[in-house]
DSSP file (Angstrom, degrees, kcal/mol; ACC not computed):
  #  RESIDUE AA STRUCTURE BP1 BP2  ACC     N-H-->O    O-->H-N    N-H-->O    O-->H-N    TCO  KAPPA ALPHA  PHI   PSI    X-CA   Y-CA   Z-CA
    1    1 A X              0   0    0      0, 0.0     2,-0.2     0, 0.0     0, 0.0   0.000 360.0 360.0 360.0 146.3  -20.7  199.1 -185.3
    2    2 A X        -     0   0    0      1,-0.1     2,-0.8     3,-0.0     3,-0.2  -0.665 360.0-150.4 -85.6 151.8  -22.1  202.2 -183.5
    3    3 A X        +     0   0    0      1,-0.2    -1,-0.1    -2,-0.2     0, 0.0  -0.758  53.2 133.7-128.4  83.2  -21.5  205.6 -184.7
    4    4 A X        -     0   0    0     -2,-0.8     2,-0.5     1,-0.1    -1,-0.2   0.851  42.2-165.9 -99.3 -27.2  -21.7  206.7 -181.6
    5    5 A X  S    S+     0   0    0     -3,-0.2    -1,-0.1     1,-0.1    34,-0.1  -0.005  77.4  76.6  66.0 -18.4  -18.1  209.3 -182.0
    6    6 A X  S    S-     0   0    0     -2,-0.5    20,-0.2     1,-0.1    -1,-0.1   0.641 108.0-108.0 -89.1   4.3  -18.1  209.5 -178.5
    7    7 A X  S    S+     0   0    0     17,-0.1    -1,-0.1    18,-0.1    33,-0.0   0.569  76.3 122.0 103.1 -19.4  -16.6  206.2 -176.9
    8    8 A X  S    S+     0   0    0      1,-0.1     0, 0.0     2,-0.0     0, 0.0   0.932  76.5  34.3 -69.6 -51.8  -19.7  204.7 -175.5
    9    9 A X  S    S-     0   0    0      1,-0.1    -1,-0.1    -7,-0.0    -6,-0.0   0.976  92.6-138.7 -98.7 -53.7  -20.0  201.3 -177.2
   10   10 A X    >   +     0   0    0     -8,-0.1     3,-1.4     4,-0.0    -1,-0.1   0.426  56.4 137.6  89.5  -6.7  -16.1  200.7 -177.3
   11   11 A X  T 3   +     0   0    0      1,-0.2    -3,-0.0    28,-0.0    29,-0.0   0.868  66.1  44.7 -19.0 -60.9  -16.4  199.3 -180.7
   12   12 A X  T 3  S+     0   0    0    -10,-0.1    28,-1.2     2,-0.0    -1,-0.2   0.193  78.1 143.8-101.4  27.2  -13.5  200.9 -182.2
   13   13 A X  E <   +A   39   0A   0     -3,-1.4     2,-0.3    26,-0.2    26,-0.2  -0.107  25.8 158.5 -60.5 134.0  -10.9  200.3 -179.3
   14   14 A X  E     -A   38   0A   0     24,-2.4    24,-3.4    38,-0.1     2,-0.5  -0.999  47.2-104.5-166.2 171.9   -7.9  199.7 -180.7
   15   15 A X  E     -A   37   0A   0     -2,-0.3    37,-1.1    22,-0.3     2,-0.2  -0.893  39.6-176.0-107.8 104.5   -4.3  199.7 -180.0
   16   16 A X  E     -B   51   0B   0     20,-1.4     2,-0.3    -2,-0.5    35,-0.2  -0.715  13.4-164.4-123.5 154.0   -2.0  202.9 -181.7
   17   17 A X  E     +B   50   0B   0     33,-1.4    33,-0.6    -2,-0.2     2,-0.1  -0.982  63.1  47.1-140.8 156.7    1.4  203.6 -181.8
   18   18 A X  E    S-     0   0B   0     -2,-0.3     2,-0.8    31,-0.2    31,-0.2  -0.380 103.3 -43.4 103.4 150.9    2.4  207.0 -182.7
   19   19 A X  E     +B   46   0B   0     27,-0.5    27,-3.0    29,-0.4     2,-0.3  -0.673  59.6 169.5-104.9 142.8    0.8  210.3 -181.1
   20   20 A X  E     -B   45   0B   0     -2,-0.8     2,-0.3    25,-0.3    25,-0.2  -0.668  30.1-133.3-129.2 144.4   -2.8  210.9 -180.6
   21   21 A X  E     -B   44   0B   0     23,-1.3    23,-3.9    -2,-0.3     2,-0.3  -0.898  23.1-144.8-105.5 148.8   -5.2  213.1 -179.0
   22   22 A X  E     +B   43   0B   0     -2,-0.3    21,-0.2    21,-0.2     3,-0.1  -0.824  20.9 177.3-113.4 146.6   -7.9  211.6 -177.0
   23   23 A X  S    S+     0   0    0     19,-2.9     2,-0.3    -2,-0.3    -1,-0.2   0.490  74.3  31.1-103.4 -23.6  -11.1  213.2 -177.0
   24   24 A X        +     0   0    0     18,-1.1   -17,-0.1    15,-0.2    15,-0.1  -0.650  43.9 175.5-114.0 172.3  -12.7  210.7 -175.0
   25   25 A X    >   +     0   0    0     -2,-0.3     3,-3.4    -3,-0.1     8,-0.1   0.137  30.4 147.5-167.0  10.1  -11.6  208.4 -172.3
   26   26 A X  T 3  S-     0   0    0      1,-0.3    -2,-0.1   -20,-0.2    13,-0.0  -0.128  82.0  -2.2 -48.0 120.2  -14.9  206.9 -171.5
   27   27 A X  T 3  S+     0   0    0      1,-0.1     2,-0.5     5,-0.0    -1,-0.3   0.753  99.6 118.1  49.3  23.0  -13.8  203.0 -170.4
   28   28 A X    <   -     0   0    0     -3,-3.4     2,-0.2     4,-0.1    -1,-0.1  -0.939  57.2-146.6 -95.1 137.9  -10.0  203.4 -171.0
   29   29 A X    >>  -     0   0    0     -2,-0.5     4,-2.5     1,-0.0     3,-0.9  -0.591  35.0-106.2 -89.6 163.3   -8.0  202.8 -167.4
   30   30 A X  T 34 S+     0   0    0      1,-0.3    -2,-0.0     2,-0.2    -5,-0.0  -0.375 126.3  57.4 -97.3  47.2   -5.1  204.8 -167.2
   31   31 A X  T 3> S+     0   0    0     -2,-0.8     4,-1.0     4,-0.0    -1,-0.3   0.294  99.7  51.8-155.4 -63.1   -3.5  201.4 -167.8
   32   32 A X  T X4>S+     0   0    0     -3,-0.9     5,-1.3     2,-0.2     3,-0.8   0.936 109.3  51.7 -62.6 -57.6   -5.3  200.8 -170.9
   33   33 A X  G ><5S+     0   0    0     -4,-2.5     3,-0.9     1,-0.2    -1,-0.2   0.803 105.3  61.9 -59.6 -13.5   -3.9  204.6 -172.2
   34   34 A X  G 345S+     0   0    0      1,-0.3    -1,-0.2    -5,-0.2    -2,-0.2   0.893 102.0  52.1 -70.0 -45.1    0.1  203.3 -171.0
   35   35 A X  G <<5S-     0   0    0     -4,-1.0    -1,-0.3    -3,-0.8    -2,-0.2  -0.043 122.2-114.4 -98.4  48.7   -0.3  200.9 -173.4
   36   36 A X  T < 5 +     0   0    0     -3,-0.9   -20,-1.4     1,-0.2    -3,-0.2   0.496  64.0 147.9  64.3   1.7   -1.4  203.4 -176.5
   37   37 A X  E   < +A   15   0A   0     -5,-1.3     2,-0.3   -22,-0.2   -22,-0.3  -0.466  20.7 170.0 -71.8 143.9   -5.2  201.8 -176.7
   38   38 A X  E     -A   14   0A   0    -24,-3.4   -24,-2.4   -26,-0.1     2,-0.6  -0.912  45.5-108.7-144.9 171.6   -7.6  204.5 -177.7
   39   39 A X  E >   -A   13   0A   0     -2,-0.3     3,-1.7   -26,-0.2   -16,-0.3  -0.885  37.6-152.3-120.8  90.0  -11.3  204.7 -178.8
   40   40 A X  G >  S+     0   0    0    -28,-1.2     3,-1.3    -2,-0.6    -1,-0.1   0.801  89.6  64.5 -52.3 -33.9  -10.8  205.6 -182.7
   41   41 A X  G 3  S+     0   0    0      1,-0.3    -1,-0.3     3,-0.0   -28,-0.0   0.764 111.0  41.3 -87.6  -8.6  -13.8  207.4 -183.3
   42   42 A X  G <  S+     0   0    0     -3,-1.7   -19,-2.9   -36,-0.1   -18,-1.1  -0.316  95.2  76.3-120.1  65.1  -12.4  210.0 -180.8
   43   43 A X  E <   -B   22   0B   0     -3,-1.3     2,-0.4   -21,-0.2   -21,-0.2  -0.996  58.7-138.3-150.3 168.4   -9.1  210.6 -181.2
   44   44 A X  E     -B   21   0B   0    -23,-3.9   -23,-1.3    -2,-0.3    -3,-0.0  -0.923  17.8-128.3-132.1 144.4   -6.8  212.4 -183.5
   45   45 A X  E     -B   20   0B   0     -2,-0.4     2,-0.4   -25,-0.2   -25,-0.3  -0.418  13.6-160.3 -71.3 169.8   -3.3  211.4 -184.9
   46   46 A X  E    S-B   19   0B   0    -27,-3.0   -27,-0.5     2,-0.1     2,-0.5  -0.943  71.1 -31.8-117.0 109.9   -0.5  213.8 -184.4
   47   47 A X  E    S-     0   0B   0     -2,-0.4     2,-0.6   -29,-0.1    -2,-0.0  -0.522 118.8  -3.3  80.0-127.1    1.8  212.8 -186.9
   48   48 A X  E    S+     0   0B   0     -2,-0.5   -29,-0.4     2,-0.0     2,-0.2  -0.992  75.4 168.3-114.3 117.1    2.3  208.8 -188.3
   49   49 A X  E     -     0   0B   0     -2,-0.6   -31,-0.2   -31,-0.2     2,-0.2  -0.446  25.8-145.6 -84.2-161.0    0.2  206.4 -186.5
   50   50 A X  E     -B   17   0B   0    -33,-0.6   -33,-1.4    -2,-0.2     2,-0.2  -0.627   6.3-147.0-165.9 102.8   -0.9  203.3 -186.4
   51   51 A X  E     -B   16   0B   0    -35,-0.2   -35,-0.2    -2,-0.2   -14,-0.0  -0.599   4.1-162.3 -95.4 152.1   -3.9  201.3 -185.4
   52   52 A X              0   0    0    -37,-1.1   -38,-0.1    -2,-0.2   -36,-0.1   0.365 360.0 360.0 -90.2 -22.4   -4.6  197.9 -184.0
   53   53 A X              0   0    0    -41,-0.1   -40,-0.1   -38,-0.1    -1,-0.0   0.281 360.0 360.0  15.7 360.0   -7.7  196.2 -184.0
């Protein structure tokens, strides 16, 4: 894995439920963000999530 924090490599795409802030959005389609995927190394929970791999 890259420790890139920003989103570039797409490693750490994953699938949340629960609310998140995205800091990035670097490859997600506003498609991919309907269905909760975010780029773990920039985002932040608000509250109880849950991530996907």
């Amino acid at each position: 894995m890259a420790a890139s924090r920003a989103g570039v490599c797409g490693a750490c795409r994953c699938t949340t439920t629960g609310e998140i802030q995205r800091q990035s959005l670097v490859n997600l389609t506003p498609q991919d963000i309907e269905r909760g995927v975010a780029l773990a190394c920039s985002c932040t929970a608000r509250g109880d999530v849950s991530f996907d791999y």
